[in-house]
LUMVEXDO-116168 format. One record per residue (C-alpha): residue number from 1; x, y, z. Coordinates in nm, 4 decimals, padded with zeros to 6 digits. Each point is the difference from the previous one (the first is absolute). Layout:
N
SITE tordo       xx       yy       zz
SITE   NUM        X        Y        Z
...
***
This chain:
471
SITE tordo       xx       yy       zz
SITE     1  02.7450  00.9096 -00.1767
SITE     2 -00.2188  00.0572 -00.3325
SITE     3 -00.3156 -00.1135  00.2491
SITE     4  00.0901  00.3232  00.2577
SITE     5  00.0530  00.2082 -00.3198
SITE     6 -00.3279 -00.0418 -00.1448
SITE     7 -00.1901  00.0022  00.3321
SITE     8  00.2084  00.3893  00.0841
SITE     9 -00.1280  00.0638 -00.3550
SITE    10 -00.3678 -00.1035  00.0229
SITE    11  00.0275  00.1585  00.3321
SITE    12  00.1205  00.3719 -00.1606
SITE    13 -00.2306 -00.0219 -00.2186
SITE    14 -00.2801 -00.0865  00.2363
SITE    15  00.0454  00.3145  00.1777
SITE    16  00.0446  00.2097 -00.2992
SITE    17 -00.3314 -00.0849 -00.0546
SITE    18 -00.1435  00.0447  00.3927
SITE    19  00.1595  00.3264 -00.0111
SITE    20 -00.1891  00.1009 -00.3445
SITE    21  00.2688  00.0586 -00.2213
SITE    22 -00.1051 -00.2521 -00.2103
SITE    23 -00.3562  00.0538 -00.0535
SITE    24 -00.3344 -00.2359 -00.0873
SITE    25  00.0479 -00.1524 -00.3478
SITE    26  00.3467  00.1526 -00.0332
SITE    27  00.2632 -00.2233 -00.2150
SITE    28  00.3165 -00.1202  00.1477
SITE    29  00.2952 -00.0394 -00.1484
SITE    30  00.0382 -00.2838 -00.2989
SITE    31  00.2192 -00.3611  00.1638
SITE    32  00.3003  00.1076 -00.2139
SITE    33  00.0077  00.3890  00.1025
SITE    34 -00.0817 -00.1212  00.3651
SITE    35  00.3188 -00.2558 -00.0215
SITE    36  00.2159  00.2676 -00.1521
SITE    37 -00.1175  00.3282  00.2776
SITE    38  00.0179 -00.2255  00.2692
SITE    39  00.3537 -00.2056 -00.0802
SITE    40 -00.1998 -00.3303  00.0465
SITE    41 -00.0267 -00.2998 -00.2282
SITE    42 -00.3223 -00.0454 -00.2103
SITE    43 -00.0826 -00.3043  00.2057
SITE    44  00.0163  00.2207  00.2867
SITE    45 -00.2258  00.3214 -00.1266
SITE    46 -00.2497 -00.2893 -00.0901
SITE    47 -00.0544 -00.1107  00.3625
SITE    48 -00.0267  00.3103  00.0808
SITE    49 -00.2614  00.1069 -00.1970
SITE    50 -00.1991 -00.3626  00.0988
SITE    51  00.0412  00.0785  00.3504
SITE    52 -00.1933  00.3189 -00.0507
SITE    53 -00.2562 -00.1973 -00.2245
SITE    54 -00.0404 -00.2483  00.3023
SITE    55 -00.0265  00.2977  00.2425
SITE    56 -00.3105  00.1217 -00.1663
SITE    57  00.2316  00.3543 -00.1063
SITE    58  00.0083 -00.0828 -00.4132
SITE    59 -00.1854 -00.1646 -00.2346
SITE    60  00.2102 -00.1401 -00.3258
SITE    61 -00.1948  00.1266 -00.3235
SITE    62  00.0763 -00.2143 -00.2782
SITE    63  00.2533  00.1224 -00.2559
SITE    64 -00.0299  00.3328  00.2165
SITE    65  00.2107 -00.0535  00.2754
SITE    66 -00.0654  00.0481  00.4270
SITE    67 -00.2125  00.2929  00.1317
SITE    68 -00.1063  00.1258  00.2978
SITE    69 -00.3376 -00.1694  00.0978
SITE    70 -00.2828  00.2418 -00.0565
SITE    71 -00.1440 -00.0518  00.3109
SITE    72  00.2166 -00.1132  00.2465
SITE    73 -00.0899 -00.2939  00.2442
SITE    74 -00.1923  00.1385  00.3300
SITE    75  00.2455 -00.0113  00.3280
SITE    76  00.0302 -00.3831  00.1002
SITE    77 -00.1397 -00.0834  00.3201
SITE    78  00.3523 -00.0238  00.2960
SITE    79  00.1687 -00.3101  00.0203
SITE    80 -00.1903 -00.2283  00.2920
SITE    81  00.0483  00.2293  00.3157
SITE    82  00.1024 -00.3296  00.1768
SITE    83 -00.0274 -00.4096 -00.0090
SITE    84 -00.0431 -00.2647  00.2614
SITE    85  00.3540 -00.0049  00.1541
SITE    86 -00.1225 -00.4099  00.0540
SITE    87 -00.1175 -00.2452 -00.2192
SITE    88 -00.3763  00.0396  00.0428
SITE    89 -00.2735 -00.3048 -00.0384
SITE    90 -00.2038  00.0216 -00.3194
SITE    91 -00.3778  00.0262  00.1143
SITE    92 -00.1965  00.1956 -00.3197
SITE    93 -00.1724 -00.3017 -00.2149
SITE    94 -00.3128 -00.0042  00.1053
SITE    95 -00.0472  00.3842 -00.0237
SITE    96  00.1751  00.0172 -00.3110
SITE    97 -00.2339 -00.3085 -00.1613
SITE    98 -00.2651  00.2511  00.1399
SITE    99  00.0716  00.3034 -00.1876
SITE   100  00.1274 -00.1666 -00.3088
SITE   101 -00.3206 -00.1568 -00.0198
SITE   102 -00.2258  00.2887  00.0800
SITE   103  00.2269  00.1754 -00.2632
SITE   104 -00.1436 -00.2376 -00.2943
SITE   105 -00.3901  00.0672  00.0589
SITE   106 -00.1853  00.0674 -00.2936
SITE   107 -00.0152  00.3611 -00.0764
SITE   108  00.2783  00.1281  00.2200
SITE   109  00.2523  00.2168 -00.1807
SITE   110  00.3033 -00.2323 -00.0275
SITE   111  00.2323  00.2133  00.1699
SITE   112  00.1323 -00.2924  00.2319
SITE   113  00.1457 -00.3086 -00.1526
SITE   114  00.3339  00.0531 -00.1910
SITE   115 -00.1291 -00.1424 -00.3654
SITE   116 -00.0019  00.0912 -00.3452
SITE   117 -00.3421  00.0550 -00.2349
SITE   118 -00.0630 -00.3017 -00.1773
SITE   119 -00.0326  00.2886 -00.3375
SITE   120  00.3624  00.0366  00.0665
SITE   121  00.1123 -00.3777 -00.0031
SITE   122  00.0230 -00.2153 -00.3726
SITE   123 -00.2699 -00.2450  00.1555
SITE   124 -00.1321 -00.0876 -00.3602
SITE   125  00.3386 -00.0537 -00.1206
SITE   126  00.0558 -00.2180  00.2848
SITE   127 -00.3773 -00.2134 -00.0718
SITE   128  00.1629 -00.0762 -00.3537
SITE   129  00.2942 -00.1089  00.1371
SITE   130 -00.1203 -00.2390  00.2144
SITE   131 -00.2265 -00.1426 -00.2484
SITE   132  00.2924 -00.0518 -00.2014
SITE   133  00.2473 -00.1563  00.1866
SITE   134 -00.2958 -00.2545  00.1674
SITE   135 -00.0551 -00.0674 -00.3650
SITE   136  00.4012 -00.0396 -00.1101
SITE   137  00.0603 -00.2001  00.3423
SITE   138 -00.2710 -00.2186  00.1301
SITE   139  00.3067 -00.1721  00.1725
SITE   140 -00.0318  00.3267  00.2588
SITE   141 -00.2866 -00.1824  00.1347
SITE   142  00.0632 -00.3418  00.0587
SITE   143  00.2338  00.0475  00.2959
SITE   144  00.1753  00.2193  00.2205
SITE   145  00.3279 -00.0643  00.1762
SITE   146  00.0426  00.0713  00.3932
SITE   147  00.4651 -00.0155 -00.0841
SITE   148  00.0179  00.1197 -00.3773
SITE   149 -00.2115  00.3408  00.1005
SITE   150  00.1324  00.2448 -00.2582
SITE   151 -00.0484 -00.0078 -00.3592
SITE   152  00.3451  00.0557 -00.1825
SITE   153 -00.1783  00.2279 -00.2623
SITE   154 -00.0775  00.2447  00.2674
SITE   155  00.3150 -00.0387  00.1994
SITE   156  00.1936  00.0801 -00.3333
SITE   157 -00.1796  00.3066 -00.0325
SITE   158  00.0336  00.1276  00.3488
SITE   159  00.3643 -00.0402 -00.0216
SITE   160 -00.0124  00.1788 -00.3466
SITE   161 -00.1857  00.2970  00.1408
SITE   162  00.2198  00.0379  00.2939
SITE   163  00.2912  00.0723 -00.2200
SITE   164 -00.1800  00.3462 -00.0162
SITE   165  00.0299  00.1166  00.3611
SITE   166  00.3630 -00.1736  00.0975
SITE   167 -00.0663 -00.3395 -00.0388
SITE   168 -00.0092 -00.2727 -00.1130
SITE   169 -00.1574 -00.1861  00.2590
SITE   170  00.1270 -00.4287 -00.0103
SITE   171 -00.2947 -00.2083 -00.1125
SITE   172  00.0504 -00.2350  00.2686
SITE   173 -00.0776  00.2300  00.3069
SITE   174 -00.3321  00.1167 -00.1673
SITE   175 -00.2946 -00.1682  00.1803
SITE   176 -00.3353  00.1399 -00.2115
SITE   177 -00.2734  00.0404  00.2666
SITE   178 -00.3916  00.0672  00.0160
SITE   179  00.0530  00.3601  00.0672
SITE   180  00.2762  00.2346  00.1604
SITE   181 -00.1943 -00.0085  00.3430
SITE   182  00.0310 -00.3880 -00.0476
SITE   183  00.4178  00.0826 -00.0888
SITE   184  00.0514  00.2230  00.3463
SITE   185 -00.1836 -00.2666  00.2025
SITE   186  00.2167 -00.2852 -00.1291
SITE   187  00.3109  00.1721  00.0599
SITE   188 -00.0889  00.1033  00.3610
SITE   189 -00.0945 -00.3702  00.0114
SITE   190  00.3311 -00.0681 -00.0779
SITE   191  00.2339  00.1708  00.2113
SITE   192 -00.1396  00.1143  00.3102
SITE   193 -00.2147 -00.1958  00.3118
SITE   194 -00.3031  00.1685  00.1924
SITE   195  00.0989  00.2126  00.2795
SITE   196  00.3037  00.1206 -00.2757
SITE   197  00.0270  00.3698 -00.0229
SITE   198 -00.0135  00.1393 -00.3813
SITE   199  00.1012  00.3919 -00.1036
SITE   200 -00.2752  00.1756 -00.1540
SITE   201 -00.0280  00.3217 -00.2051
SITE   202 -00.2211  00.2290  00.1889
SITE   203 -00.2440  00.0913 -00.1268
SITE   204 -00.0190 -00.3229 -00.1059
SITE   205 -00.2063 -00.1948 -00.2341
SITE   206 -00.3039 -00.1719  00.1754
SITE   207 -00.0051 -00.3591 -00.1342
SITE   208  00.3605 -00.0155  00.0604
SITE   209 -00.0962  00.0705  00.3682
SITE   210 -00.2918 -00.2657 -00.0366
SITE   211  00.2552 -00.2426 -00.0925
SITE   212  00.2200  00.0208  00.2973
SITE   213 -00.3295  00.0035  00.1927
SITE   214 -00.0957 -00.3101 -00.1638
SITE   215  00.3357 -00.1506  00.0455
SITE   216  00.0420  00.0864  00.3941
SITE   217  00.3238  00.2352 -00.0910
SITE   218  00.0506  00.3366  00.1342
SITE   219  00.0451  00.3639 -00.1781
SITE   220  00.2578  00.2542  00.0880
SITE   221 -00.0863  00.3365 -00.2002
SITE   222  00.2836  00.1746 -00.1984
SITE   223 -00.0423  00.3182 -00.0821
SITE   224 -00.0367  00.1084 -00.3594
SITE   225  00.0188  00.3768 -00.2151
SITE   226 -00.2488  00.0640 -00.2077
SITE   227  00.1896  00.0153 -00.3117
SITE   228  00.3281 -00.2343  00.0629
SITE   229 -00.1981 -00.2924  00.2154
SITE   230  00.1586 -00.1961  00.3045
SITE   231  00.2504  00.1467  00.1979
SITE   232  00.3526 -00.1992 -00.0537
SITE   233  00.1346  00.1431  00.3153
SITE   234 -00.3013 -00.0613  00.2051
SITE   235  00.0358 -00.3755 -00.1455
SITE   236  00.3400 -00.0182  00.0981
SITE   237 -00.0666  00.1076  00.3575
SITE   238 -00.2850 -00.2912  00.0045
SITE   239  00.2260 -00.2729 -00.0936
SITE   240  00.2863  00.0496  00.1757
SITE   241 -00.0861 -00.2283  00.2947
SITE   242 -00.0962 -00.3324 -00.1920
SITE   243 -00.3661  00.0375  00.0894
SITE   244 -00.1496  00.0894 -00.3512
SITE   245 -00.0893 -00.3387 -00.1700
SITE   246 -00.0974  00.1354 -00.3619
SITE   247 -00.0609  00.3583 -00.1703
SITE   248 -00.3202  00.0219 -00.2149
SITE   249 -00.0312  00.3217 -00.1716
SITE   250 -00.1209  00.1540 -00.3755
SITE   251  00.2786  00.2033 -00.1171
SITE   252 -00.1377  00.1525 -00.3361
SITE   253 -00.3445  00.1612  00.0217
SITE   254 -00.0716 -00.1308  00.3627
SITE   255 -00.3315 -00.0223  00.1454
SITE   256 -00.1239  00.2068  00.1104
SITE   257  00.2622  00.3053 -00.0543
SITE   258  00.1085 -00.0203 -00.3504
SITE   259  00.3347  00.0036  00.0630
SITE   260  00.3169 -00.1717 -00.2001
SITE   261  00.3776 -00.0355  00.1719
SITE   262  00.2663  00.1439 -00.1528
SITE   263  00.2146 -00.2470 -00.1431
SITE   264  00.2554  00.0657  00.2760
SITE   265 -00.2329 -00.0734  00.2666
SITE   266 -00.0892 -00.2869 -00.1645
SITE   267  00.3611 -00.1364 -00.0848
SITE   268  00.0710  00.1398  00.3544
SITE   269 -00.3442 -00.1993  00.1695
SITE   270  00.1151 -00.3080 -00.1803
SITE   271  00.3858 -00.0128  00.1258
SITE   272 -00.0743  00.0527  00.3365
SITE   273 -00.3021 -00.2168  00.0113
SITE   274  00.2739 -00.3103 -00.1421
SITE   275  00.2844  00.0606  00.2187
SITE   276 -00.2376 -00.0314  00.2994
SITE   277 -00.1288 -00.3213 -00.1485
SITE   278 -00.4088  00.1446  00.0152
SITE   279 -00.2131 -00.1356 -00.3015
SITE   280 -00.1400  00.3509 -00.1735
SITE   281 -00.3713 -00.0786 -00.1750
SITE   282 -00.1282  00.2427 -00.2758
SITE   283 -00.3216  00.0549 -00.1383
SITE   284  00.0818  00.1436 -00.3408
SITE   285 -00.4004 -00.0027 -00.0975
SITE   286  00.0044  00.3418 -00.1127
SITE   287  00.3758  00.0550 -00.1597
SITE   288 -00.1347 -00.0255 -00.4257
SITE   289 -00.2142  00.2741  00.1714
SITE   290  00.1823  00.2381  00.0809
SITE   291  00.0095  00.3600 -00.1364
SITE   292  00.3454  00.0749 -00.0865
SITE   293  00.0850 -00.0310 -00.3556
SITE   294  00.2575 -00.3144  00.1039
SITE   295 -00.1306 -00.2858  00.2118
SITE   296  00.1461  00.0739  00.3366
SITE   297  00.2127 -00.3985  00.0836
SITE   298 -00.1126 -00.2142  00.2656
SITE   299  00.2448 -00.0341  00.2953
SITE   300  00.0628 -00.3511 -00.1832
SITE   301  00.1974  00.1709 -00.2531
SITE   302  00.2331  00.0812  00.2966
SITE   303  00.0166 -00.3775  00.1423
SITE   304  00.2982 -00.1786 -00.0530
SITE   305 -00.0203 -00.2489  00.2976
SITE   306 -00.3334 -00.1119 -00.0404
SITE   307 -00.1269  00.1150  00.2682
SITE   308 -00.3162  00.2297 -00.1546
SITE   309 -00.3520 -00.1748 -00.0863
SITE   310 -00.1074  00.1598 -00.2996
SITE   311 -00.4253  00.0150 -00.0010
SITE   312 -00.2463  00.1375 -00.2336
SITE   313 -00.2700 -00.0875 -00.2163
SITE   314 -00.2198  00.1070 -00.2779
SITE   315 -00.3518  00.1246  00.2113
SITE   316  00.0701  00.3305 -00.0717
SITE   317  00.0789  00.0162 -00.3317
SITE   318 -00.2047 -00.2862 -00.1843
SITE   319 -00.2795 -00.0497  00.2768
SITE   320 -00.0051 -00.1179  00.3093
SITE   321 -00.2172 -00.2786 -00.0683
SITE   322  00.3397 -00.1782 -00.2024
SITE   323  00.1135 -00.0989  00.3884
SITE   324  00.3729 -00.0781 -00.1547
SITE   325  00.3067  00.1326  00.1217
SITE   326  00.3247 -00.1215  00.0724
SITE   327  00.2913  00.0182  00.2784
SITE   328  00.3925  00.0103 -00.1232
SITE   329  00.0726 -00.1245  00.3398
SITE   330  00.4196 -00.0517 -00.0410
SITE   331  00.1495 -00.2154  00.2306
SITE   332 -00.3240 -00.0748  00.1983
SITE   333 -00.1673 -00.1640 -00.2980
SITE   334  00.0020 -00.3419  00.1453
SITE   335 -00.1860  00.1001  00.3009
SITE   336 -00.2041  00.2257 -00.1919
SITE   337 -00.1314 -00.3009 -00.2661
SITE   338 -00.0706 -00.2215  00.2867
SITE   339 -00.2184  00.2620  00.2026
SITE   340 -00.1823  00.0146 -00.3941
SITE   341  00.0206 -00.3396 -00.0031
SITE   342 -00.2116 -00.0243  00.3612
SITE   343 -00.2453  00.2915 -00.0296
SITE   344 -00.1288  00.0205 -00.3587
SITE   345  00.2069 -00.2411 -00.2582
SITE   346  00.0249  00.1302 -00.3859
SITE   347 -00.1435  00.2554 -00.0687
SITE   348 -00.2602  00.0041 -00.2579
SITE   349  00.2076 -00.1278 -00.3146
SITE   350 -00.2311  00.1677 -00.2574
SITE   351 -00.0342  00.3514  00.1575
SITE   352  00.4276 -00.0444 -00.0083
SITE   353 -00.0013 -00.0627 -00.3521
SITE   354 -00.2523  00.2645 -00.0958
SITE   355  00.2755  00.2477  00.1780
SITE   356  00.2895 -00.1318 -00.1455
SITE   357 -00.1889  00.0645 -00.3635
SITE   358 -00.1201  00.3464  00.1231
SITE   359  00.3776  00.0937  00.0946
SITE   360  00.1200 -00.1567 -00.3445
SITE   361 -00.1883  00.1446 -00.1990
SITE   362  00.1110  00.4046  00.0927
SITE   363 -00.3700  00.0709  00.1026
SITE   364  00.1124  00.0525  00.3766
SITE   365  00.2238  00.2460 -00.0715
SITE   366 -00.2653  00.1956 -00.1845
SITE   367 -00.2085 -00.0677  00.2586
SITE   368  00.2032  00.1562  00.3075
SITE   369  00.0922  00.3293 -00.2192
SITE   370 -00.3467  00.0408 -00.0483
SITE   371 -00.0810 -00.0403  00.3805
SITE   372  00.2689  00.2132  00.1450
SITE   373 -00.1019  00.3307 -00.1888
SITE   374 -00.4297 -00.1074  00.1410
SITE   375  00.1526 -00.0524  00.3700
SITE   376  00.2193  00.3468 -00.0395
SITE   377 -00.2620  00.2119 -00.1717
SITE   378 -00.2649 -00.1869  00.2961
SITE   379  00.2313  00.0587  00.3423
SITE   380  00.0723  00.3825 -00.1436
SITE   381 -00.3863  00.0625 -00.0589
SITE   382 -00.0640 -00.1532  00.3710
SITE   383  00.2740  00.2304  00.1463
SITE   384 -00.1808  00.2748 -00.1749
SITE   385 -00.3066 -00.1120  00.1228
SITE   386  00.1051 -00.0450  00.3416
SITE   387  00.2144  00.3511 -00.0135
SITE   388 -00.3239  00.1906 -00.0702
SITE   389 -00.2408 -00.1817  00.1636
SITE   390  00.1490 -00.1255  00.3343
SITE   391  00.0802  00.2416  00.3173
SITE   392  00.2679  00.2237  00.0477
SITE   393  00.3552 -00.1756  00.1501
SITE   394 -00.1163 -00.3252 -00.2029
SITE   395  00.3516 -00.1686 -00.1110
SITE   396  00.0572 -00.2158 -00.2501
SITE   397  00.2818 -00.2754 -00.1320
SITE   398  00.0788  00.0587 -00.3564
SITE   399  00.0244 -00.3417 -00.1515
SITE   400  00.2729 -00.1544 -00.2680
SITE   401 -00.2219 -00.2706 -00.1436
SITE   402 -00.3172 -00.2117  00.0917
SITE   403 -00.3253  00.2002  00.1149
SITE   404 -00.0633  00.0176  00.2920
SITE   405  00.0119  00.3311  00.1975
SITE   406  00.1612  00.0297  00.3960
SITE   407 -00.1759  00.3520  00.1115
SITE   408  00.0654  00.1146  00.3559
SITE   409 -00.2452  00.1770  00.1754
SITE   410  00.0312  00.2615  00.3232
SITE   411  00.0158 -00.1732  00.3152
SITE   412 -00.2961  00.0246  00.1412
SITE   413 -00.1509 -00.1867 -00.2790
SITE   414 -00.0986 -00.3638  00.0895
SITE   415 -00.0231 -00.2295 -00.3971
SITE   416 -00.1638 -00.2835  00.2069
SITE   417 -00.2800  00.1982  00.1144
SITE   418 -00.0066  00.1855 -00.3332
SITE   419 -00.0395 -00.2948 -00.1724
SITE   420 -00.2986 -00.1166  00.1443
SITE   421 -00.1731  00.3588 -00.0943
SITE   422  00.1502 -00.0179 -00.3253
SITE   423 -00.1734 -00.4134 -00.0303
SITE   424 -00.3550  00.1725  00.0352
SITE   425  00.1212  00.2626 -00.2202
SITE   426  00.0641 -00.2606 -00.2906
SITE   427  00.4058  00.1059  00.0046
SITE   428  00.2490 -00.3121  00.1141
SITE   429  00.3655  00.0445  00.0308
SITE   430  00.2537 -00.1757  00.2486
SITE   431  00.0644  00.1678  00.3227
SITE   432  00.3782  00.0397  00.0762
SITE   433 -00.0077 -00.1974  00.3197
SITE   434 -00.0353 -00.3191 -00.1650
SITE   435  00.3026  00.0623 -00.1331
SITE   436  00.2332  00.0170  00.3267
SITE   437  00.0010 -00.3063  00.2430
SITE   438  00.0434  00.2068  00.2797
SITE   439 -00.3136  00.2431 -00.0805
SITE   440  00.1979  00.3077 -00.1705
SITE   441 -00.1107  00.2485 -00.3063
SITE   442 -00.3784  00.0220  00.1862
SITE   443 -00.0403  00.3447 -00.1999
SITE   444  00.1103 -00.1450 -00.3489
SITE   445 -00.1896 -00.1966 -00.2338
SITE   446  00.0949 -00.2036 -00.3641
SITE   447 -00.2305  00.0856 -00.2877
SITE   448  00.0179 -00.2172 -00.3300
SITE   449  00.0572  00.2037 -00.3168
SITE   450 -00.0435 -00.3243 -00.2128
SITE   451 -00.3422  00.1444 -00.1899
SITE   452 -00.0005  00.2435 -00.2669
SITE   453 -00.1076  00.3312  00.1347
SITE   454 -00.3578  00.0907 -00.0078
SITE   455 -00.2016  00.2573  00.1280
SITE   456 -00.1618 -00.2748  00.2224
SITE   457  00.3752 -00.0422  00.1356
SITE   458  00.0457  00.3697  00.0669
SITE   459 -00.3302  00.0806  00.1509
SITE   460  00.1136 -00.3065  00.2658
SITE   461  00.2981  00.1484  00.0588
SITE   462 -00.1990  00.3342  00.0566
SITE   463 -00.2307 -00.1484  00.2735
SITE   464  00.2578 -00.1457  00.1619
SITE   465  00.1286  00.2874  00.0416
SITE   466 -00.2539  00.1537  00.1461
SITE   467 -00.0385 -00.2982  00.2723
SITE   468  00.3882  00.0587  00.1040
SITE   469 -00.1139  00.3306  00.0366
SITE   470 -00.2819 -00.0393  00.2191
SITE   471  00.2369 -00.2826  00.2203
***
């Protein structure tokens, strides 16, 4: 009941603030008057006020309270105007390999690839710590262990963090990985067989797609919103026959949207997902990096079966180069250690021990405030940038966390063909077909927000632009 009453709440309030009676930068009500107007609890008013937050309405001002955002988010793009109705083949690689490549030339703006500046990432603190744990454990090098993969330094602090966001996590299902691409693969490893049909978000992240391709499985698209991600009753629809093998999906700050669940879609998600006995995998990459002044929980914090795979890992908010990450894989852990076991063995026993230190020692949480206010202040100067710059009927997602930016051009406009002007021009970004197995979103595109803004940034915006306007 208190779940319904907040969402009515956030949802008056919402269009209080469509309808312009409360106004840009205007302050609402404190938590405790808010509780006592409305008849709620506190706890309630507070969810509230975060659904807003995650909505992209308010911004929390410390020791000020919640206001109106200043400039509120530009109209999101519509929800997919329709999916494959069948599981589709996954045929992209090779084009995708093409334009990700292309992408990285030297001197092309680095609109493309979803990573953060190396200025942003503690890559001298991380030098020093290597140095000093090779120095304080020589052992690290002697061997490495294809059964005993995780180091119980790290494992302890995983489980320790996880107590923030609903946890915690058991020790014993965490399997620590080479990265969280590395995590998904094992997982699909683990429960499905090629020609097996897996539920994607659509628009849907593209090296989740290159997995199944890799892998021989099959994609059926489910539709997501722009600001609350996959569709739980489009989901249930899906899985009502038995066909759906797995669902793979990033509930907080998906890629390429932006968008978190609400924590009733995700409790919600995760029910229905167990009573039909389907294995859920999440890619939690980009949940410390979200925007929201409380770190939005995993649909793991939901799980009490076992039946969620937990991924992530630490490329986006250390460096990418680390290659660690981890799976909390619940009752598939056996199956998922063995697939480890086959593919890759331990993983690299010193990198684990430099991030066990690094998440010790308090410097990662540091580390992730600092990052979330860069990515904010960098996707609101692109959506500036792309506001003034790019034609008339341009859309855009407004994203909770991460940085990249989903923008939604008018139909006409083909990204694939764009792209290849915008490659001579010097511009890269990621044209929205790549991310849809079945060839949707051909007039959107991804940009990365992941650089402080520059003028060099803005005048690439500018000129592409002026190629969508000459398409």
């Amino acid at each position: 009941m208190s779940e319904l009453r907040y969402e009515r709440l956030a949802d008056e309030f919402a269009g209080l603030i469509a309808d312009g009676v409360l106004r840009r930068g205007e302050r609402l009500p404190s938590v405790r008057r808010l509780a006592e107007e409305k008849r709620v609890s506190v706890s309630t008013a507070v969810q509230a006020l975060r659904q807003l937050e995650l909505r992209g309405l308010v911004e929390a001002r410390p020791q000020s309270g919640f206001f109106v955002r200043s400039r509120p988010p530009a109209a999101p793009p519509a929800s997919p105007r329709t999916t494959a109705d069948a599981p589709v083949v996954v045929d992209l690689n090779q084009r995708l390999i093409e334009v990700l490549h292309t992408n990285q030339r030297p001197g092309i703006v680095p609109l493309g690839a979803a990573l953060p500046a190396a200025g942003l990432l503690p890559v001298g603190a991380l030098h020093r710590r290597y140095a000093s744990v090779a120095r304080r454990h020589p052992q690290l090098l002697e061997g490495c262990s294809h059964t005993d993969i995780n180091d119980p330094l790290l494992v302890r602090q995983l489980v320790k963090r996880s107590l923030a966001w609903g946890g915690p996590l058991e020790g014993t299902e965490i399997v620590v990985t080479n990265s969280c691409t590395e995590s998904l693969s094992l997982c699909l490893r683990a429960v499905t067989r090629p020609g097996d049909t897996v539920a994607v978000e659509s628009p849907a992240y593209y090296v989740m797609l290159q997995l199944l391709e890799s892998l021989g499985l099959r994609a059926l698209e489910i539709p997501c919103d722009p600001q609350t991600g996959l569709s739980v009753p489009a989901l249930d629809l899906a899985t009502r026959d038995d066909q759906v093998a797995v669902v793979l999906l990033v509930p907080n700050a998906s890629n390429p949207l932006g968008s978190v669940m609400p924590d009733s879609a995700k409790r919600r998600l995760v029910e229905l997902m167990a009573a039909r006995r389907v294995p859920v995998i999440e890619d939690d990459i980009y949940g410390d990096l979200c925007f929201a002044t409380q770190r939005p929980w995993p649909l793991k914090a939901f799980d009490t079966t076992g039946n969620v795979m937990l991924c992530a890992s630490y490329s986006k908010s250390l460096s990418p180069s680390l290659r660690i990450g981890f799976v909390a894989a619940g009752k598939y852990q056996r199956a998922v250690a063995l697939q480890k076991m086959l593919a890759s063995g331990g993983t690299n026993p010193i990198t684990q021990r430099v991030l066990a230190e690094t998440l010790e020692a308090g410097s990662y949480e540091r580390q992730v405030r600092g990052l979330r206010r860069h990515f904010q202040g960098q996707v609101e100067q692109m959506m500036g940038a792309v506001a003034r710059h790019f034609p008339a009927g341009t859309r855009m997602a407004t994203p909770q966390g991460g940085f990249v930016l989903w923008v939604e051009l008018l139909e006409e406009v083909d990204t694939a063909r764009l792209w290849q002007r915008a490659i001579a021009a010097g511009i890269a970004f990621v044209p929205g077909d790549l991310f849809s197995p079945s060839g949707l979103y051909r007039n959107c595109l991804r940009l990365n927000c992941g650089n402080p803004w520059s003028d060099a940034i803005d005048s690439a915006v500018q000129r592409l632009g002026g190629l969508i306007g000459q398409a």
